[in-house]
DSSP file (Angstrom, degrees, kcal/mol; ACC not computed):
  #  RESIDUE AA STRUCTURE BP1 BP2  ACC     N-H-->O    O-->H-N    N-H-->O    O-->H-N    TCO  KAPPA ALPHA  PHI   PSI    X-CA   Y-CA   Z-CA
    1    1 A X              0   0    0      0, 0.0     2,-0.6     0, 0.0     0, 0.0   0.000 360.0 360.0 360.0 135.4  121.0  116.9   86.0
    2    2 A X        -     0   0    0      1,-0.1     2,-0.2     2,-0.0    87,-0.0  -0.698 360.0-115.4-101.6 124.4  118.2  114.6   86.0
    3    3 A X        -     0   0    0     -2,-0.6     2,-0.8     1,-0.1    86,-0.1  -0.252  18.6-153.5 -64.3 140.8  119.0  110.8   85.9
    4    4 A X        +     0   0    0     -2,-0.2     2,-0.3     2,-0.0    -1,-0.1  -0.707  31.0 158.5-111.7  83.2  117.7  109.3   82.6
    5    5 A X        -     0   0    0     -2,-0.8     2,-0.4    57,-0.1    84,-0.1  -0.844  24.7-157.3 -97.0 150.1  117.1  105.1   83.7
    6    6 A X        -     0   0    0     -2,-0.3     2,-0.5     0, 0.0     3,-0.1  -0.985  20.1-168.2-105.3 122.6  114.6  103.0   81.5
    7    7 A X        -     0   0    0     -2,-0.4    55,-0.1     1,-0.3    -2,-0.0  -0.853  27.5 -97.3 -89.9 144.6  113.3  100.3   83.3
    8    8 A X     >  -     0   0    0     -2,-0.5     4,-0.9     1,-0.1    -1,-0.3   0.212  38.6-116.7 -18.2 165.8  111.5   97.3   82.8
    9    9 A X  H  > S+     0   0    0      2,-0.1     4,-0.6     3,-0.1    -1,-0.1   0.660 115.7  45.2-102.6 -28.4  107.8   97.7   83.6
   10   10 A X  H >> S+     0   0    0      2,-0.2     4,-1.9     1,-0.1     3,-0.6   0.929 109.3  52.9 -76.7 -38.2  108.3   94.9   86.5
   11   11 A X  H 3> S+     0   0    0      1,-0.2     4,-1.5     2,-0.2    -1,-0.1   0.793 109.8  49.7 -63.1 -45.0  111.5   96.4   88.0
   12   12 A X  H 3X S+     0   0    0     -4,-0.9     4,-0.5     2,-0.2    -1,-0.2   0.687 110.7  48.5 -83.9   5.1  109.8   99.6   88.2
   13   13 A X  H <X S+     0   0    0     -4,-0.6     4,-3.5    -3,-0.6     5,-0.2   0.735 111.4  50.2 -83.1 -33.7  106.5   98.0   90.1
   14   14 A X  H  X S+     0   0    0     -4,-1.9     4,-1.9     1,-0.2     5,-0.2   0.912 108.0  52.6 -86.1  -0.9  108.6   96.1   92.6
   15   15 A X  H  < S+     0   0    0     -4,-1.5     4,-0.2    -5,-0.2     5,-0.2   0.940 113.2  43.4 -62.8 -38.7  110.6   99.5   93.4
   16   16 A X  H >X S+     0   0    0     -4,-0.5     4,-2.8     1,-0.2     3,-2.3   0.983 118.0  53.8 -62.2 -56.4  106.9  101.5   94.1
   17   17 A X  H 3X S+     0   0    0     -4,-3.5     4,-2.0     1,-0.3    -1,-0.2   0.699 111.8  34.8 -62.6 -28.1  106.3   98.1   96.0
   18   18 A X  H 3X S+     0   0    0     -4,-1.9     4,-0.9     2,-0.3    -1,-0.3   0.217 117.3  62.7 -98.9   5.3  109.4   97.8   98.5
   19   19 A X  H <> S+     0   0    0     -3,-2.3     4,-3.1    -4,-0.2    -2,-0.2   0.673 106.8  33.9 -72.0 -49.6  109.0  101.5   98.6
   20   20 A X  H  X S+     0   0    0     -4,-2.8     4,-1.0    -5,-0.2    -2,-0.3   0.987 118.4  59.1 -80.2 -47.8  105.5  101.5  100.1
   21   21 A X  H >X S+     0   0    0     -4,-2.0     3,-1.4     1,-0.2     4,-0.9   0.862 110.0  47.9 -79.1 -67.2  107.1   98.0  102.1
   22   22 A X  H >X S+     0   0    0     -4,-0.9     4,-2.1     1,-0.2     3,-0.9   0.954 113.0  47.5 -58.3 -56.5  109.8  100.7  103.5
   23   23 A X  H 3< S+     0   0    0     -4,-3.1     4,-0.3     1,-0.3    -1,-0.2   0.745 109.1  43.2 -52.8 -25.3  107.5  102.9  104.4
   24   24 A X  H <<>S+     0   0    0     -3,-1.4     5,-1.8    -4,-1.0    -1,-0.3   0.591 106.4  65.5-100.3   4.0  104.9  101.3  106.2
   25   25 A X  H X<5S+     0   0    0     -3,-0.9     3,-1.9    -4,-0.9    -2,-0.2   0.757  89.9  57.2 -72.5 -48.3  107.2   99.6  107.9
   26   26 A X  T 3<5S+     0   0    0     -4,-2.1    -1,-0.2     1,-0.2    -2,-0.2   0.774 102.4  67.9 -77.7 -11.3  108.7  102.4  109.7
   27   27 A X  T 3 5S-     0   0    0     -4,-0.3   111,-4.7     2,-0.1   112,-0.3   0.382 123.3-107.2-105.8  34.0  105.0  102.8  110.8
   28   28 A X  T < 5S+     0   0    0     -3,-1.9    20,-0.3     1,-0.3     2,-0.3   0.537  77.4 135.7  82.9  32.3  105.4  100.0  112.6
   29   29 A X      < -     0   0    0     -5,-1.8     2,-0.8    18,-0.1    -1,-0.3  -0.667  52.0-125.8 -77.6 151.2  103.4   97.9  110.4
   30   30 A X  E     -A   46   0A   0     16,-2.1    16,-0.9    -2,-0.3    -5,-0.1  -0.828  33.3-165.7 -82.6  92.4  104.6   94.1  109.2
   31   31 A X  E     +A   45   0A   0     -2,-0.8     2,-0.3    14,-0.2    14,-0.2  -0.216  19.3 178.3-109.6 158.2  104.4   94.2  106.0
   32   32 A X  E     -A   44   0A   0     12,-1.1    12,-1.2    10,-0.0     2,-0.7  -0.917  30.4-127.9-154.0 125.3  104.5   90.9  102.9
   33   33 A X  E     -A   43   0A   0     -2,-0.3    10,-0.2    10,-0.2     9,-0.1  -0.646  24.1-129.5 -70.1 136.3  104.2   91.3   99.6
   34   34 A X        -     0   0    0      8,-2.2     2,-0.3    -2,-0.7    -1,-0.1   0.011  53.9 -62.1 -64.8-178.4  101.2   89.0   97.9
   35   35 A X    >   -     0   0    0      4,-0.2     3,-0.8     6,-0.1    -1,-0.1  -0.708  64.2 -96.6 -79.1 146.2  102.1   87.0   95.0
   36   36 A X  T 3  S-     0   0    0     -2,-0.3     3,-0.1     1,-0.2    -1,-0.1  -0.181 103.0  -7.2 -62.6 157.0  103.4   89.1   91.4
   37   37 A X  T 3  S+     0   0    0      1,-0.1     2,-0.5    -3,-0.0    -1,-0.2   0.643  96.7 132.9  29.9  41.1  100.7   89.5   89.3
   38   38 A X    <   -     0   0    0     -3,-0.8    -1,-0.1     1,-0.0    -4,-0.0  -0.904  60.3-102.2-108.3 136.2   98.5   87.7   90.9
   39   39 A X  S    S+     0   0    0     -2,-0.5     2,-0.4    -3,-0.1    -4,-0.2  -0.165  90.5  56.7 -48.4 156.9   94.5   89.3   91.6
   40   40 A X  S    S-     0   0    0     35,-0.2     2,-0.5    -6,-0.1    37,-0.1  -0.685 106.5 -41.1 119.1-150.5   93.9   90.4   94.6
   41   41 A X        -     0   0    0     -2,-0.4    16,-0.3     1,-0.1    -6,-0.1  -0.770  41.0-132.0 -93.6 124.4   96.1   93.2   96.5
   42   42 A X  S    S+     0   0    0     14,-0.5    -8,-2.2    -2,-0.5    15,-0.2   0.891  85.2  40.9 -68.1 -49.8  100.2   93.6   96.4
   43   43 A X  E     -AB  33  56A   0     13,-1.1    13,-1.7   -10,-0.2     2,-0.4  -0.747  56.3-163.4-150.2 148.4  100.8   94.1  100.4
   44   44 A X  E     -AB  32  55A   0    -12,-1.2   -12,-1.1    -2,-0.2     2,-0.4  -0.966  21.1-174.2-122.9 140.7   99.4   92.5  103.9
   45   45 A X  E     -AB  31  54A   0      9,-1.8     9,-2.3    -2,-0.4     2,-0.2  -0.966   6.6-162.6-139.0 151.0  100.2   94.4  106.3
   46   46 A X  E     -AB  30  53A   0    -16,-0.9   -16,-2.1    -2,-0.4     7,-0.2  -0.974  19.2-120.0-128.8 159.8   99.6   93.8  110.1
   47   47 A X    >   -     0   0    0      5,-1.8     3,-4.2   -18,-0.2    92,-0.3  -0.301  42.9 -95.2 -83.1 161.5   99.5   95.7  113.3
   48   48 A X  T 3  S+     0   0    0     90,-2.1    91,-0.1     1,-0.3    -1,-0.1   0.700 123.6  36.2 -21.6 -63.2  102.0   94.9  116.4
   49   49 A X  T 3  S-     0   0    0     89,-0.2    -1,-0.3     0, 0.0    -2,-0.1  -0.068 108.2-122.8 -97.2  13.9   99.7   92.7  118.1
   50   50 A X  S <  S+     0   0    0     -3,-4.2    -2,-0.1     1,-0.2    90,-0.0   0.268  78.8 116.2 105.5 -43.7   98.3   91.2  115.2
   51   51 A X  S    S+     0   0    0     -5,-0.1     2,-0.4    89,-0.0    -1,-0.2   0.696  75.7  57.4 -79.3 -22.3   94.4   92.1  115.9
   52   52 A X        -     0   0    0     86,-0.2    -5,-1.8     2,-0.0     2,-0.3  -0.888  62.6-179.5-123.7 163.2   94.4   94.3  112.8
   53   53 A X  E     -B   46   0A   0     -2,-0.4     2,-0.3    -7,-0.2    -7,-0.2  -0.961   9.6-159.7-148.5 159.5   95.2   94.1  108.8
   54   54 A X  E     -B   45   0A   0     -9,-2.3    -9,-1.8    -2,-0.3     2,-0.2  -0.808   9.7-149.2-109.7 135.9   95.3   95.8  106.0
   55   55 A X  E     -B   44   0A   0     -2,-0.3    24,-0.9   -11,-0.2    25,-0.8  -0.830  24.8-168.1 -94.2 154.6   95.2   95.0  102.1
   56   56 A X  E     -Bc  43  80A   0    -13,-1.7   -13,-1.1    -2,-0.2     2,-0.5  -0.961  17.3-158.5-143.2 133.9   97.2   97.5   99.8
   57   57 A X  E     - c   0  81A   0     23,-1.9    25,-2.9    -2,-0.5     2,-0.5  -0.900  17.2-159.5 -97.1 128.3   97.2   97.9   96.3
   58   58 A X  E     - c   0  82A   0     -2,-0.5     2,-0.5    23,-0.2    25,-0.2  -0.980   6.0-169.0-142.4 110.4  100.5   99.7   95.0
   59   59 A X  E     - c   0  83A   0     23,-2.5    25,-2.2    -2,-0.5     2,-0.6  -0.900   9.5-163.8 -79.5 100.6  100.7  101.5   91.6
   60   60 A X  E     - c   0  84A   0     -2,-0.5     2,-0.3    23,-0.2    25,-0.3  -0.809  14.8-177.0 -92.4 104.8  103.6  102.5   90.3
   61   61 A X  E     - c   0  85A   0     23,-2.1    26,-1.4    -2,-0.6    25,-1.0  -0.701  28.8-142.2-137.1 147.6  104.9  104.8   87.8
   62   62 A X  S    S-     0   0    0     -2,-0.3    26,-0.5    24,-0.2    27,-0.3   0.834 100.4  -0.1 -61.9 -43.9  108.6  105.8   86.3
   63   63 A X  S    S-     0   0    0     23,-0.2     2,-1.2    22,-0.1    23,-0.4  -0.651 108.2 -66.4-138.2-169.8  107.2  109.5   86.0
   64   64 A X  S    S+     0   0    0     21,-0.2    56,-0.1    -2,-0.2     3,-0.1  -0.546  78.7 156.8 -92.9  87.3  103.6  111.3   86.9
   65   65 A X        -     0   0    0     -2,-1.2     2,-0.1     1,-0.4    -4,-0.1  -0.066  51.5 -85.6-104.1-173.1  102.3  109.3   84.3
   66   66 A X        -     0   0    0     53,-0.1    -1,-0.4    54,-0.1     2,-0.4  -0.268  40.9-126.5  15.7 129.2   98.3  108.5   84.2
   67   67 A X  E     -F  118   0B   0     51,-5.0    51,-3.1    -2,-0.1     2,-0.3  -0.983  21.6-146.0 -94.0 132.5   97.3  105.4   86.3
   68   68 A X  E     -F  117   0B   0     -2,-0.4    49,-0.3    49,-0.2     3,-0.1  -0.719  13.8-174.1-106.4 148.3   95.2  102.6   84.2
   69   69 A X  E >   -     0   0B   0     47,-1.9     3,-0.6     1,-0.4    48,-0.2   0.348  34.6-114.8-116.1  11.4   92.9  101.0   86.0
   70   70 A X  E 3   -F  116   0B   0     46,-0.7    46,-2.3     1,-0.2    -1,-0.4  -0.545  49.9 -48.4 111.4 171.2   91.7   98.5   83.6
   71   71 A X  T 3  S+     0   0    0     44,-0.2     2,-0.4    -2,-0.2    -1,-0.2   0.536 112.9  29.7 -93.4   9.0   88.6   97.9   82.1
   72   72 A X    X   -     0   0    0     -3,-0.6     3,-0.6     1,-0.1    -1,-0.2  -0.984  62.7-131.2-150.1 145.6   86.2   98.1   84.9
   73   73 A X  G >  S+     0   0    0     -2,-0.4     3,-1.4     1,-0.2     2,-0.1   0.840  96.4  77.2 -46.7 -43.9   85.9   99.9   88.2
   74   74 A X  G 3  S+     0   0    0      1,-0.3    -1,-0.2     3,-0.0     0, 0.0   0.341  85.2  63.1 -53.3   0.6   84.8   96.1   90.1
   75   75 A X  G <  S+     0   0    0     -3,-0.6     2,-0.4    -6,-0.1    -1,-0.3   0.169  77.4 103.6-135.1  -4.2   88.4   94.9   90.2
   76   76 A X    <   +     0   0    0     -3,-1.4     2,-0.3    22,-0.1   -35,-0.1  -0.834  49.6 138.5 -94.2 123.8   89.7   97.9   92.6
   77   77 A X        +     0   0    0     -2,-0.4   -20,-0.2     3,-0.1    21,-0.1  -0.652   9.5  92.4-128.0-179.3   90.2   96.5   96.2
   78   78 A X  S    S-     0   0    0     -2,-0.3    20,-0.4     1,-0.1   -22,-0.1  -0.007  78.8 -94.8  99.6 145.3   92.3   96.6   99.0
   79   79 A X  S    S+     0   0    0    -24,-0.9     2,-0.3    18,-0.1   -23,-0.1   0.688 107.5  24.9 -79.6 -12.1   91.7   99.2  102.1
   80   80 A X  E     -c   56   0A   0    -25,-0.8   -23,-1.9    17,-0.2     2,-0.4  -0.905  65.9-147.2-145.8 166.3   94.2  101.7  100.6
   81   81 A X  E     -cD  57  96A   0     15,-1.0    15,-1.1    -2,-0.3     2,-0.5  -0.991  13.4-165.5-132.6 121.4   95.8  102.6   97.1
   82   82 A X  E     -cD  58  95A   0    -25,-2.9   -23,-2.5    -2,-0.4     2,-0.6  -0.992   2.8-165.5-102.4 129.6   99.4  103.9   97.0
   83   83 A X  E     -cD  59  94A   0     11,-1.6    11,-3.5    -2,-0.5     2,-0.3  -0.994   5.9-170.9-108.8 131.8  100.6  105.6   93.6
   84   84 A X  E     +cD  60  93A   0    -25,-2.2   -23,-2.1    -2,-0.6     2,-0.4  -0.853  12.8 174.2 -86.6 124.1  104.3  105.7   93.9
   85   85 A X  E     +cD  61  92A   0      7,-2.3     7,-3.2    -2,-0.3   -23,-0.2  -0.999  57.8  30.6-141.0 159.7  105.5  108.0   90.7
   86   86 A X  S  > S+     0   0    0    -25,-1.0     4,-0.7   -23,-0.4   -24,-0.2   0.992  74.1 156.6  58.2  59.2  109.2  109.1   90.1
   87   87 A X  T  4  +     0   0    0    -26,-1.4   -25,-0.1    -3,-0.2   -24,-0.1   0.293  61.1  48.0-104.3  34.1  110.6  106.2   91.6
   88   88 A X  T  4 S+     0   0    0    -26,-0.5    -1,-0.1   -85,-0.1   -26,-0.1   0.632 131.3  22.1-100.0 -35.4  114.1  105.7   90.3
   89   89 A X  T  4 S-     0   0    0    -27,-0.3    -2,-0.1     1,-0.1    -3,-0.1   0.977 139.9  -5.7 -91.2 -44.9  114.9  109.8   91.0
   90   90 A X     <  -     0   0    0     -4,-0.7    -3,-0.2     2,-0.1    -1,-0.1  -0.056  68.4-137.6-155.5  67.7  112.5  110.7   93.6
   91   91 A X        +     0   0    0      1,-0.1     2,-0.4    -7,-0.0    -5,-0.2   0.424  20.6 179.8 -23.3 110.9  109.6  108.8   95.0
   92   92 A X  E     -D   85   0A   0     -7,-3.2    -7,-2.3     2,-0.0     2,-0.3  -0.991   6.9-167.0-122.7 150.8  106.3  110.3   95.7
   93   93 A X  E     -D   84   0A   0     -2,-0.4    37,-3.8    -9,-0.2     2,-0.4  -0.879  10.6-175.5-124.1 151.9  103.6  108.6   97.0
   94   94 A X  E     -DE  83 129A   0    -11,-3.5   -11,-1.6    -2,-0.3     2,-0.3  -0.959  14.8-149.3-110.2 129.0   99.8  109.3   97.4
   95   95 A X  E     -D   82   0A   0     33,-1.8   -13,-0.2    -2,-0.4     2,-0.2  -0.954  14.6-177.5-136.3 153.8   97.4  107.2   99.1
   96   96 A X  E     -D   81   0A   0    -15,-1.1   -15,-1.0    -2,-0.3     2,-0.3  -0.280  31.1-122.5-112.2 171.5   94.0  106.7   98.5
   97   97 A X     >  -     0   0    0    -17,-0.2     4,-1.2    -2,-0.2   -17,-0.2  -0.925  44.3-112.6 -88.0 127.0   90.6  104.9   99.7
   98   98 A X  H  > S+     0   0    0    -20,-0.4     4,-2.5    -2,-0.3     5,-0.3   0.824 123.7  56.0  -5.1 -45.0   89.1  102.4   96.6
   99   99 A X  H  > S+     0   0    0      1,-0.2     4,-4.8     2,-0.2     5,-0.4   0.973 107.9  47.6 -69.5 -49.1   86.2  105.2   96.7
  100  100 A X  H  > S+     0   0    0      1,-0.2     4,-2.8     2,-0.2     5,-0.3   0.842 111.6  42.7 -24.9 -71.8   88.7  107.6   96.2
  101  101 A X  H  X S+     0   0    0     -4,-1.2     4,-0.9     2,-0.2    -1,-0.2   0.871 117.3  47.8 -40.0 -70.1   90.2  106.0   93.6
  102  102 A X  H  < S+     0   0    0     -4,-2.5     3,-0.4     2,-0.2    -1,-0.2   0.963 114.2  54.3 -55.0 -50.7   86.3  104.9   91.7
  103  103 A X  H  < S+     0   0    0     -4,-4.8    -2,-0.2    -5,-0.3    -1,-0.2   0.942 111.8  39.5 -64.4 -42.6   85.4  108.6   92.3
  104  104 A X  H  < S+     0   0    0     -4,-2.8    15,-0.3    -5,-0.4    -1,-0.2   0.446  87.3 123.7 -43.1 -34.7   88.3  110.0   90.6
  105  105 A X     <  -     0   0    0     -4,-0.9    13,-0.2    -3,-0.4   -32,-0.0  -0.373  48.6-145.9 -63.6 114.0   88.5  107.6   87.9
  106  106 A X        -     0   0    0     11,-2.1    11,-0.5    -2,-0.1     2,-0.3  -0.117  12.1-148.7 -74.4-172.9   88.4  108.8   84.2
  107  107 A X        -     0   0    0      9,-0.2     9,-0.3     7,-0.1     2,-0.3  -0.938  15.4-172.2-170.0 132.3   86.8  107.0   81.4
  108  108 A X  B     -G  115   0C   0      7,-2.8     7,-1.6    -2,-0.3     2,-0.4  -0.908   6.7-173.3-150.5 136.6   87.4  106.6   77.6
  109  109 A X        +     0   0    0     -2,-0.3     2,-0.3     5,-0.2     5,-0.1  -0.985  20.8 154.9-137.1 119.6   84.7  104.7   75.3
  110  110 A X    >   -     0   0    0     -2,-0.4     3,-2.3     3,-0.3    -2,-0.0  -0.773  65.5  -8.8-151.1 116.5   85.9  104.3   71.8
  111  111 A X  T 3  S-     0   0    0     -2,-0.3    -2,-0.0     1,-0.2     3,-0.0   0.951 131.0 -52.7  66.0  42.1   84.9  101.6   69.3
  112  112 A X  T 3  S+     0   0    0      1,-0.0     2,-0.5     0, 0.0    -1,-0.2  -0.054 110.6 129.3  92.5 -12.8   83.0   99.8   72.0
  113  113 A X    <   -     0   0    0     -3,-2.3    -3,-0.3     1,-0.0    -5,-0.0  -0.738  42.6-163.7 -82.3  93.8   85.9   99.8   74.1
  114  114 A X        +     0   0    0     -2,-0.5     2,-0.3   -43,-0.1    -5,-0.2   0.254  16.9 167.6-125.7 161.9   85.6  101.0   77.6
  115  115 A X  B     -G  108   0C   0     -7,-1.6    -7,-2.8   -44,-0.1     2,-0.2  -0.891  14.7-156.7-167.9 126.0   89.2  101.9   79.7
  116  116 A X  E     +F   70   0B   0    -46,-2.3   -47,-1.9    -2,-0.3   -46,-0.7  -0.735  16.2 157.4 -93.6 160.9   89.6  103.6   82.8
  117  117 A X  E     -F   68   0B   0    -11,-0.5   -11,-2.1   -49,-0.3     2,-0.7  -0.995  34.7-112.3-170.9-173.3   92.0  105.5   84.5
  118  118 A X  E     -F   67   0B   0    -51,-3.1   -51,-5.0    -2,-0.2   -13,-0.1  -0.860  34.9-133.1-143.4 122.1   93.1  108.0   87.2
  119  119 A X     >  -     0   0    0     -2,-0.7     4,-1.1   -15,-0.3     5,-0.2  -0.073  15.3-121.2 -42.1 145.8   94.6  111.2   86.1
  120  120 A X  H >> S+     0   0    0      1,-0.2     3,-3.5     2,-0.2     4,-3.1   0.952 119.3  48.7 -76.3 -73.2   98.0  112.9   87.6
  121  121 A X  H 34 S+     0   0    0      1,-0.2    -1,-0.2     2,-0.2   -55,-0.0   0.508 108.8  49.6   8.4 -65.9   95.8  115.9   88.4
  122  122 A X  H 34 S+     0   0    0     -3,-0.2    -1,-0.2     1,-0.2    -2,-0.2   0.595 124.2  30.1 -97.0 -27.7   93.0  113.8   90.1
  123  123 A X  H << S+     0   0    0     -3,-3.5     2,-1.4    -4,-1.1    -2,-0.2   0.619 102.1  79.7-119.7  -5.4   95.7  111.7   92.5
  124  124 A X     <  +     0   0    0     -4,-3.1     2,-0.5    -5,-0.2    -1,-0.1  -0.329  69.4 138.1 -77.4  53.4   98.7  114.9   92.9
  125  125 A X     >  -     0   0    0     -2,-1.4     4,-1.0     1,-0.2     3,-0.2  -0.816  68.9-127.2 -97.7 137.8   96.3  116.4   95.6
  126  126 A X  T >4 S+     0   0    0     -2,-0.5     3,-3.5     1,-0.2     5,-0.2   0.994 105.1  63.4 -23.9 -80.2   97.8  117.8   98.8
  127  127 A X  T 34 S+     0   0    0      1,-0.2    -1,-0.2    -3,-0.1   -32,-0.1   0.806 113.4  30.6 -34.2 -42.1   95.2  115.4  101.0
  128  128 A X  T 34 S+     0   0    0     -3,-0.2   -33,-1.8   -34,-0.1     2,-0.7   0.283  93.6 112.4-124.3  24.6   96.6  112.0   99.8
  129  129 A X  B << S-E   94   0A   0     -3,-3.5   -35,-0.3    -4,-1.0    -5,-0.0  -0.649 104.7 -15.4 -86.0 150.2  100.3  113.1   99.2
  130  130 A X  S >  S+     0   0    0    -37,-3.8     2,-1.9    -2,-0.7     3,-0.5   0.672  95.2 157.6  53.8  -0.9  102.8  111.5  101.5
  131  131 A X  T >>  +     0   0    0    -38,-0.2     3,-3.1    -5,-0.2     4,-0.7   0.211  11.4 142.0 -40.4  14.6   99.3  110.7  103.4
  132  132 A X  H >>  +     0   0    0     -2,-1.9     3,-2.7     1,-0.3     4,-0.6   0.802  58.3  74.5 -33.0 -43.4  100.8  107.8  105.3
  133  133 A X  H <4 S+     0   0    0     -3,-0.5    -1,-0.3     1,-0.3    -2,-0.1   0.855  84.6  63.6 -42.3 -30.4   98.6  109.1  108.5
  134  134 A X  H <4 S+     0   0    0     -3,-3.1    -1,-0.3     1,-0.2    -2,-0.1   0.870 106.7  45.7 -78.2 -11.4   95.3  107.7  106.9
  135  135 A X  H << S-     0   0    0     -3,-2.7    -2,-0.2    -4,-0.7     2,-0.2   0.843 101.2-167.9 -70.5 -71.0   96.9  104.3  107.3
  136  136 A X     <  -     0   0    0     -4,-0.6     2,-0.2  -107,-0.0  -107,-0.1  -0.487  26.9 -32.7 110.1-174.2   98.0  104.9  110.8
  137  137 A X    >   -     0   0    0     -2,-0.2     3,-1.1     1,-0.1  -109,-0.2  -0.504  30.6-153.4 -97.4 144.0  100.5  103.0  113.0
  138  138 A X  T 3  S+     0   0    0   -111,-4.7   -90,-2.1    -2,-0.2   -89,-0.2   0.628  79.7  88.1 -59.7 -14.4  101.2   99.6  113.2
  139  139 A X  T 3         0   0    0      1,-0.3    -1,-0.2  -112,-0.3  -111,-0.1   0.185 360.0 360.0-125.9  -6.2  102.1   99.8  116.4
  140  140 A X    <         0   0    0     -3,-1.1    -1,-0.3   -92,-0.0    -2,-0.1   0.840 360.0 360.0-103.5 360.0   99.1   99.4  118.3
């Protein structure tokens, strides 16, 4: 039996986010969450000693929904993208590069309005599921 929650739209961003928190953590990163809804990137993470960080942008979704990315490509940052989807039953995550992410990106023009987004298809690939390894370890 498949659990039926509805969340909030926030409750289920900070679950993807202290999801990806838990996770890079156990690869020995230090991890912070930014300020909500603030521009820039959801997570700093730094290495052991310090020398390196990382920005991460963390999507999240209730199911394997579409991601929207907005109306323009320029606004994607950050060295990595996680999409979290199914996180109240069963978390999977993908991670990306920005290019990734830009290359990937679909694109819908109607009545002058322009809207992007990234397809389940285009981010359910083998290469960036569970991909923690392209982060690497915190740990040096």
């Amino acid at each position: 039996m498949e659990l039926q929650i509805k969340l909030e739209p926030q409750v289920t961003g900070n679950i993807g986010l202290y999801y990806c928190c838990y996770r890079l953590s156990l690869l020995g990163w230090n991890v912070m969450p930014t300020a909500r809804n603030a521009r820039g990137v959801d997570l700093i993470a730094y290495n052991a000693s310090g020398s390196k960080f990382i920005g991460v942008q963390v999507k999240a979704l209730s199911k394997r929904n579409a991601v929207p990315l907005g109306t323009t490509l320029d606004k994607i940052m950050g060295d990595f993208w996680i999409i979290v989807n199914n996180v109240v039953t069963e978390p999977n995550a993908f991670v990306l590069l920005p290019s990734e992410v830009k290359k990937h990106a679909g694109c819908n023009k109607k009545d002058g309005k322009v809207s992007y987004w990234l397809d389940p298809p285009r981010y359910d690939q083998d290469e960036f599921r569970d991909a923690w390894h392209r982060i690497g370890s915190g740990l040096a």
